[in-house]
KOLGU-4560 file (N, C-alpha, C; in nm, 3 decimals, padded with zeros to 5 digits):
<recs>
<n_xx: 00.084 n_yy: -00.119 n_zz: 00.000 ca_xx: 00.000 ca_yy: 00.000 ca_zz: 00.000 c_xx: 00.088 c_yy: 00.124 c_zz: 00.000 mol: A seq: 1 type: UNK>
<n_xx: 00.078 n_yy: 00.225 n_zz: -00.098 ca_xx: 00.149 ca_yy: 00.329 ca_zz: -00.110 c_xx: 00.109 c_yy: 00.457 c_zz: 00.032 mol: A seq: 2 type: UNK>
<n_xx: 00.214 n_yy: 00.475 n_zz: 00.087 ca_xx: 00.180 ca_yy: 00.565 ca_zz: 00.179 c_xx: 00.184 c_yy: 00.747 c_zz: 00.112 mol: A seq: 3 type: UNK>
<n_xx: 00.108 n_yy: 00.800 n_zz: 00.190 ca_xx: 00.069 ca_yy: 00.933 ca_zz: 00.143 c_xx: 00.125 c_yy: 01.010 c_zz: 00.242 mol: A seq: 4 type: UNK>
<n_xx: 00.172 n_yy: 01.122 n_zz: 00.193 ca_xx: 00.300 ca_yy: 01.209 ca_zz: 00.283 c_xx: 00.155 c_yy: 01.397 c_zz: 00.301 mol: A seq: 5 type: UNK>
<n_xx: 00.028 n_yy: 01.373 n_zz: 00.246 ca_xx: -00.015 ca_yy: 01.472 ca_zz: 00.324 c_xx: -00.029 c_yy: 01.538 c_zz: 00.393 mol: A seq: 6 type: UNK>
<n_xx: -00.051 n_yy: 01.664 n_zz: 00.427 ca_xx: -00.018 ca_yy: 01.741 ca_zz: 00.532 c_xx: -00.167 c_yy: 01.745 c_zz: 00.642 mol: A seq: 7 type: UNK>
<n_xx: -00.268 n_yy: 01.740 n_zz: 00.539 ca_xx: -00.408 ca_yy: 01.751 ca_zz: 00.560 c_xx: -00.471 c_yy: 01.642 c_zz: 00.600 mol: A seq: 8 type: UNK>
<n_xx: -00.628 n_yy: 01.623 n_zz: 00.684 ca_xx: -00.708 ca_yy: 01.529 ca_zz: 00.684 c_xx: -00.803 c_yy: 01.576 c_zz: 00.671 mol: A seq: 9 type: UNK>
<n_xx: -00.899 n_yy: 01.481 n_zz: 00.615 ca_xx: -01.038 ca_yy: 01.542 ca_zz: 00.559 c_xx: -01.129 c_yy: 01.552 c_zz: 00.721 mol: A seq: 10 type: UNK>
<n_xx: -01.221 n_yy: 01.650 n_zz: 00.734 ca_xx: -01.263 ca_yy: 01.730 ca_zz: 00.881 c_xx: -01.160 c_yy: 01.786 c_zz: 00.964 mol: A seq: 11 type: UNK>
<n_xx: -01.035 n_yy: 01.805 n_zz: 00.893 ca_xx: -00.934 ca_yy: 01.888 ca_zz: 00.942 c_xx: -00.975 c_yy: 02.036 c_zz: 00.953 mol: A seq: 12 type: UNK>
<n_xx: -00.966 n_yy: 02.126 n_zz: 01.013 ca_xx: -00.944 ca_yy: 02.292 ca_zz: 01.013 c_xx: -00.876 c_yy: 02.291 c_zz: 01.017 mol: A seq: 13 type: UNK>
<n_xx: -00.835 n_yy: 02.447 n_zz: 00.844 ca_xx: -00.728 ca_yy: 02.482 ca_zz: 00.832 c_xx: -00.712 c_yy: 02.611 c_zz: 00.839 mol: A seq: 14 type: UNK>
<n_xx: -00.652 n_yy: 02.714 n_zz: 00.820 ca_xx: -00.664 ca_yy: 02.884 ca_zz: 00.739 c_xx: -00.655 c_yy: 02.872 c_zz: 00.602 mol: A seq: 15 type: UNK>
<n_xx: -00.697 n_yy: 02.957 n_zz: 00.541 ca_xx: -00.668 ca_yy: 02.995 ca_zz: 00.424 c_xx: -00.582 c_yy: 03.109 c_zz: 00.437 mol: A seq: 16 type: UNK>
<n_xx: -00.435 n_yy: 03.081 n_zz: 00.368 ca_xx: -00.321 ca_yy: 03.157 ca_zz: 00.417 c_xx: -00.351 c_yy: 03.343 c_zz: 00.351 mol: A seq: 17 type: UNK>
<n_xx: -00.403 n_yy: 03.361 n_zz: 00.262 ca_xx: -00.429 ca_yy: 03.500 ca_zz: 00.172 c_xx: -00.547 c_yy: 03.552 c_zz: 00.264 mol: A seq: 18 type: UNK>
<n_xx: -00.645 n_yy: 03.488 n_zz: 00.285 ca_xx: -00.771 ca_yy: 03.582 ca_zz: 00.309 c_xx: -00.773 c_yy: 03.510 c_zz: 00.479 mol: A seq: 19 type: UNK>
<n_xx: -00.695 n_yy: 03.418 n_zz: 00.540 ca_xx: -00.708 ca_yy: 03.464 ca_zz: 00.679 c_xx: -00.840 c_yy: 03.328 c_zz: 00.713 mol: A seq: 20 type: UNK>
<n_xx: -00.927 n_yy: 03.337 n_zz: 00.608 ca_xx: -01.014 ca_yy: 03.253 ca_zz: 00.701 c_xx: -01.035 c_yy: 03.122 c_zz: 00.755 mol: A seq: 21 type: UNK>
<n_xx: -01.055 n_yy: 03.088 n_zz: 00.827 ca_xx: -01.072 ca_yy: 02.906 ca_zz: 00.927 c_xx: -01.169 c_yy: 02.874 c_zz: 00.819 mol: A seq: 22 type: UNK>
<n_xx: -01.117 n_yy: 02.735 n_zz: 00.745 ca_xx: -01.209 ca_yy: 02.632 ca_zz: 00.701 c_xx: -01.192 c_yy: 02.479 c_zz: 00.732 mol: A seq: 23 type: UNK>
<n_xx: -01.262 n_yy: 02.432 n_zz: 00.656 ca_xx: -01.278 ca_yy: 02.245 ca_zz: 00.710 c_xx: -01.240 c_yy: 02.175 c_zz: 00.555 mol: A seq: 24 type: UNK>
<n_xx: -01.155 n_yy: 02.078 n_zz: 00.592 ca_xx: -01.098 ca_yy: 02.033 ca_zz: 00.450 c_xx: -01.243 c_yy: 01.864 c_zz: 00.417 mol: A seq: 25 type: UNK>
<n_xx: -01.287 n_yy: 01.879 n_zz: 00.310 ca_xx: -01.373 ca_yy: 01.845 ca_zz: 00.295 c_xx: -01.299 c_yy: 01.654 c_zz: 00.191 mol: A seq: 26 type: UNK>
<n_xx: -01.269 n_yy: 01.719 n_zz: 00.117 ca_xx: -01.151 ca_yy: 01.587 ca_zz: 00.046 c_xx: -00.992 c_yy: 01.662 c_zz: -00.032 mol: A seq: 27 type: UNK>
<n_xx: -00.911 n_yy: 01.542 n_zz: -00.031 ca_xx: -00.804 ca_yy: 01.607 ca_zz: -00.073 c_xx: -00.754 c_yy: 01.441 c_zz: -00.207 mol: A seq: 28 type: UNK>
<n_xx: -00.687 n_yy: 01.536 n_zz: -00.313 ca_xx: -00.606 ca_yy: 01.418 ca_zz: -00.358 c_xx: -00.503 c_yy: 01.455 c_zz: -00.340 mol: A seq: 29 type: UNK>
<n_xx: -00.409 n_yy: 01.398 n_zz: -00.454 ca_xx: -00.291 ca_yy: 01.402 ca_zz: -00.536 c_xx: -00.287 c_yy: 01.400 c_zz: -00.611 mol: A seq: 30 type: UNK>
<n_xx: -00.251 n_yy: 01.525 n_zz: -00.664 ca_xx: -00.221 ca_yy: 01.599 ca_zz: -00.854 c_xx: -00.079 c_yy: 01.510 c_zz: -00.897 mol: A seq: 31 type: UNK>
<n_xx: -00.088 n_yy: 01.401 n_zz: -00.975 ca_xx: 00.057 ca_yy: 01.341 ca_zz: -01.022 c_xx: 00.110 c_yy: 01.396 c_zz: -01.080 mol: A seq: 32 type: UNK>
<n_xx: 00.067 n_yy: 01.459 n_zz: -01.209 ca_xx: 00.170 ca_yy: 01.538 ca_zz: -01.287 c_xx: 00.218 c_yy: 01.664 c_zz: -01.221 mol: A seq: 33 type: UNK>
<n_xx: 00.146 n_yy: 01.755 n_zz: -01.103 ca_xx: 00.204 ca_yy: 01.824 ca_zz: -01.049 c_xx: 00.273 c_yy: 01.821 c_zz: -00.944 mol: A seq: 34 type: UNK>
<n_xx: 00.253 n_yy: 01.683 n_zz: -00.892 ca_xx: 00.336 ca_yy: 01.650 ca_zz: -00.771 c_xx: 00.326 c_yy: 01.700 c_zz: -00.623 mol: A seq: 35 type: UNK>
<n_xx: 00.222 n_yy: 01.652 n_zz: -00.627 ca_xx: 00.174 ca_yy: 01.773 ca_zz: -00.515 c_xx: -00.001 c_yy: 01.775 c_zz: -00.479 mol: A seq: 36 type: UNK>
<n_xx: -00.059 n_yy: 01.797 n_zz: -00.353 ca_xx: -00.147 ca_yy: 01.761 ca_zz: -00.304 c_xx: -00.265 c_yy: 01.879 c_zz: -00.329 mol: A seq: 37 type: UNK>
<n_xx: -00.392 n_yy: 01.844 n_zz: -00.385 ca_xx: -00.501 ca_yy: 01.951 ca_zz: -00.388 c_xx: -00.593 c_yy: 01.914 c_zz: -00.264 mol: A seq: 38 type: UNK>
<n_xx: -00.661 n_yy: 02.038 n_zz: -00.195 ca_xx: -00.780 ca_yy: 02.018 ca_zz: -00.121 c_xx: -00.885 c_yy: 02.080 c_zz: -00.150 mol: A seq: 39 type: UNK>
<n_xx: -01.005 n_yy: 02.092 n_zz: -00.110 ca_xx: -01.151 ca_yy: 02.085 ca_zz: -00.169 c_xx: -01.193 c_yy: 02.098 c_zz: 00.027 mol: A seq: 40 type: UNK>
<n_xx: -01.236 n_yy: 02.263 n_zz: 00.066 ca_xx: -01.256 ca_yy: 02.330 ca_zz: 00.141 c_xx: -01.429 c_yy: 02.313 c_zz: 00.146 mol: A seq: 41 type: UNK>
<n_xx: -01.514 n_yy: 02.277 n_zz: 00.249 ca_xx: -01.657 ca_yy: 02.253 ca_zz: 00.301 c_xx: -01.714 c_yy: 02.369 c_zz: 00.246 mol: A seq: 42 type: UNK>
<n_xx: -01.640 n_yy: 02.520 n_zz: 00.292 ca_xx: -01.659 ca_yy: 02.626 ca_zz: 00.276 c_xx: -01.709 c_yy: 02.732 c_zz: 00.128 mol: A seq: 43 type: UNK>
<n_xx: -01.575 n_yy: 02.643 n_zz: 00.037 ca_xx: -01.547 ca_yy: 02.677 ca_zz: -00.059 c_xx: -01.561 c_yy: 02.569 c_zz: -00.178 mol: A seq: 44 type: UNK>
<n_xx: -01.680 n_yy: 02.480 n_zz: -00.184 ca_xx: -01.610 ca_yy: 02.329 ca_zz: -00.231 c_xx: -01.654 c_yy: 02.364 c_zz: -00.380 mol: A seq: 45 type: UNK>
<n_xx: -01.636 n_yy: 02.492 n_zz: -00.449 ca_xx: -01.606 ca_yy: 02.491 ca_zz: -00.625 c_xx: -01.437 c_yy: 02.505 c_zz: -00.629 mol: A seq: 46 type: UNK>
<n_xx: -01.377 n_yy: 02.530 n_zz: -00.508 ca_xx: -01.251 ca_yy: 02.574 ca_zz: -00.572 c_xx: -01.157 c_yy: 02.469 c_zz: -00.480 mol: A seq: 47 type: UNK>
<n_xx: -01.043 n_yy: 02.443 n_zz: -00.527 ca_xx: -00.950 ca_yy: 02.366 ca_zz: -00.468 c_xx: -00.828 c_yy: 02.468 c_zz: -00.454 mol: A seq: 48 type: UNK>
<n_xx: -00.769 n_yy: 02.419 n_zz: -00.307 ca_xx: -00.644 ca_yy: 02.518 ca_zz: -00.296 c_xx: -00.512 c_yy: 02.402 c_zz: -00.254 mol: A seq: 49 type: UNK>
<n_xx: -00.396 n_yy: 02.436 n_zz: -00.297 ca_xx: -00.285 ca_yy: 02.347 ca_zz: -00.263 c_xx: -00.219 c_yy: 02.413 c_zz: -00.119 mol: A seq: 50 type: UNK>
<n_xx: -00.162 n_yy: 02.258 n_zz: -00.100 ca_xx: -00.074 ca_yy: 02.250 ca_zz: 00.023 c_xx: -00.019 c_yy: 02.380 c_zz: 00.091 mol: A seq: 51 type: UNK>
<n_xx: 00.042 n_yy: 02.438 n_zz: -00.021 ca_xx: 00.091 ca_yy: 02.525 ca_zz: 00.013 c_xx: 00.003 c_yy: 02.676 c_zz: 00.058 mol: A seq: 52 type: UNK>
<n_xx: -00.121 n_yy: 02.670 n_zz: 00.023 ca_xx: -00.200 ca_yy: 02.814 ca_zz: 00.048 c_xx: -00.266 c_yy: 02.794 c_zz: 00.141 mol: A seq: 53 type: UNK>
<n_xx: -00.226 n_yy: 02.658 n_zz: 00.199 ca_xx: -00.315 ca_yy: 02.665 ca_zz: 00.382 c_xx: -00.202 c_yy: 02.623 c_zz: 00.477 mol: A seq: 54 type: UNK>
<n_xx: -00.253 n_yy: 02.664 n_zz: 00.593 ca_xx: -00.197 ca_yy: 02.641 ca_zz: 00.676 c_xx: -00.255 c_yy: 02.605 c_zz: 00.807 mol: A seq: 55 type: UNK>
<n_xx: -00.169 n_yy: 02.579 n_zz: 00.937 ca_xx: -00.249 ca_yy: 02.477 ca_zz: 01.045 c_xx: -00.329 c_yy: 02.632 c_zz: 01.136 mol: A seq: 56 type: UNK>
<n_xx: -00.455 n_yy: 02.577 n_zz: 01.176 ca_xx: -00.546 ca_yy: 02.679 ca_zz: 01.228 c_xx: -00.506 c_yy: 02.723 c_zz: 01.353 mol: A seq: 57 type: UNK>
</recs>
């Protein structure tokens, strides 16, 4: 079983690092060709933000 090096868990609270606000991570994958993890916010769930534009609440 391939292990996953995520930072996130889904019903995690996170910030959204630009606008400041507390959300709830709703699902997350892994973008392969970009190498690198997307999440999908309760709050926000048309838009996906990466690893890097959140941070721990």
């Amino acid at each position: 079983m391939k292990s996953t090096n995520n930072r996130y868990n889904m019903g995690e609270t996170v910030k959204i690092i630009e606008t400041g606000e507390v959300v709830t991570i709703l699902k997350w994958q892994y973008v392969k060709n970009m190498k690198r993890f997307s999440y999908i916010v309760k709050e926000h769930s048309n838009t996906f933000y990466f690893e890097e534009e959140l941070q721990d609440s």
